[in-house]
N, C-alpha and C positions, 0 to 999 in steps of 0.2 A: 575637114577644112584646115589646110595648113597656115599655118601665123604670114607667109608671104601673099595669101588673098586678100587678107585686110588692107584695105587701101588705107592708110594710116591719116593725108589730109581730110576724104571722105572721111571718117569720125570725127575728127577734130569740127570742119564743119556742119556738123550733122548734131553734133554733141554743145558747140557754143548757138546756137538756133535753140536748140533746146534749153539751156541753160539761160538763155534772152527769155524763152518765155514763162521759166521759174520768177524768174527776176522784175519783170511785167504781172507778175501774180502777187507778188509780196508784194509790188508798189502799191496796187490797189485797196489795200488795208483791211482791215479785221472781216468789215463786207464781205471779202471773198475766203480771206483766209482760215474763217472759221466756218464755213459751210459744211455740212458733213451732209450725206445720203447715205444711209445704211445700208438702203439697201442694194446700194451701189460698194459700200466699202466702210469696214470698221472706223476707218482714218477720218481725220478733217483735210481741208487743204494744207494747211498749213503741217498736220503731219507729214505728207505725203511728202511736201518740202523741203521737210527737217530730213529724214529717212532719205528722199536722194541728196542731198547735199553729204550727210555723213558713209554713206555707201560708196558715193563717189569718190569723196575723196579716201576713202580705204581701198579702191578702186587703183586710185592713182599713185597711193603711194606702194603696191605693187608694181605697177609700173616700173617707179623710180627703184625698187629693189632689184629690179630686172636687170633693166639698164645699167646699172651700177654692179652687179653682179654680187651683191652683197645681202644678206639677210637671213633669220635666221627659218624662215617659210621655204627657200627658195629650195627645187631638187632638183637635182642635174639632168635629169631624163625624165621625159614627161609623154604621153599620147593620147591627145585631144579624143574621147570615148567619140562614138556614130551619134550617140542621142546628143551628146554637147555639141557635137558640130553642125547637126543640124540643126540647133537653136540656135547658135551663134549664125550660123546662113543666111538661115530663114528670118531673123532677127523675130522668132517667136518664142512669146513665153507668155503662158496659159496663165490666167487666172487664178487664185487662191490654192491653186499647188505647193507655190513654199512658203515657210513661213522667215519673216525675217529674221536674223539673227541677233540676238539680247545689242550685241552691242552699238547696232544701227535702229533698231525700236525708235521710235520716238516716243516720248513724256507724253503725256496726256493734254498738257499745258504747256505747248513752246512759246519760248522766251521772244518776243518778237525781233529785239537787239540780237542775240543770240546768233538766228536764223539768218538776219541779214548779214552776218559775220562770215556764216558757216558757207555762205549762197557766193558770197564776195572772196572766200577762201578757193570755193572749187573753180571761180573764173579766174582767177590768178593760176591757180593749179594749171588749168588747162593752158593758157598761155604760156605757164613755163614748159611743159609738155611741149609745144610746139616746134620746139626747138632742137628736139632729140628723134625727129621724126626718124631718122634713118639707125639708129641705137636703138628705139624702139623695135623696128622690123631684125636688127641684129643680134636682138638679146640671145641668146642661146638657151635658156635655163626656164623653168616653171613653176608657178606656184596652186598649190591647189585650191578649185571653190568650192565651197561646201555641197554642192550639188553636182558643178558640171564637172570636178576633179579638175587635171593638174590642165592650166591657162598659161599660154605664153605672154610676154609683154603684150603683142599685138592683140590677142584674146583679151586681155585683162581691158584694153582700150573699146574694143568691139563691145565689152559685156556692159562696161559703163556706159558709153551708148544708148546700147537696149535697153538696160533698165532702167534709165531716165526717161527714154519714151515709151515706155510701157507703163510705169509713173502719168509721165506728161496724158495717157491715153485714161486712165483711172480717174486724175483729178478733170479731165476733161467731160467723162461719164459723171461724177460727183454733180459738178455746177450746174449741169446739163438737166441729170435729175433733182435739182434743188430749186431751181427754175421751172420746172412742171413741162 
């Protein structure tokens, strides 16, 4: 998958639809946000919350390193692997295969201020994003992820994406089995 397939509006809204119905979850309060289903997933809601609000925006400030050609992540040459492209494509990605990274984990106990901070931070993010859609598709340069290796700007928009509705699809299985 080359970085000029990503339709770059498609994410954006695909990505604020989604980021609506994080935001629609928080409003509903502890009721929802503290529901957990084990056997649906270690997380509560409100983890799952915490976890994509901080992914994304690490997400995005790749992005912004992209676009700006600046950082100390970025390498000048990069080729998207078969198996990353095809998750990026296919917008799949498989269940309890990776584990998150220490510094997206969420606490055991999120802050609920916090959260709504962190939820309010990545929809400003993406609004400001919006704006560099064509610098986005330009970037030149890659950064790698710890799974699918080295991501273009457009990759890096496409992955945040996915893993918020693959999130969105977890905490949706959670309520689902919490409800009977």
């Amino acid at each position: 998958m080359h970085p000029t397939d990503v339709d770059i509006e498609e994410e954006f809204e695909l990505l604020s639809a989604t980021i609506g119905r994080f935001e629609a979850l928080r409003e509903e309060g502890p009721g929802t946000l503290k529901v957990r289903a084990d056997s649906v997933s270690g997380w509560s809601v409100e983890q799952h919350l915490y976890h994509i609000a901080l992914a994304t925006d690490l997400a995005f400030r790749n992005v912004r390193s992209l676009v700006a050609g600046k950082g100390r992540l970025i390498v000048e040459e990069g080729e998207l692997g078969d198996e990353a492209a095809a998750v990026l494509r296919d917008r799949a990605t498989r269940r309890g295969v990776a584990e998150a990274p220490r510094m997206v984990t969420p606490d055991a106990d999120v802050d609920p201020e916090f959260l709504a901070m962190e939820l309010t931070g990545i929809r400003e993010g993406l609004e400001k994003l919006r704006g560099s859609a064509d610098a986005i598709r330009r970037a030149p340069h890659w950064i790698p992820h710890q799974i699918l290796g080295p991501l273009s700007a457009a990759h890096w928009l496409r992955f945040a994406t996915m893993h918020a509705n693959h999130h969105l699809s977890i905490v949706d299985d959670v309520l689902a089995a919490a409800r009977g």
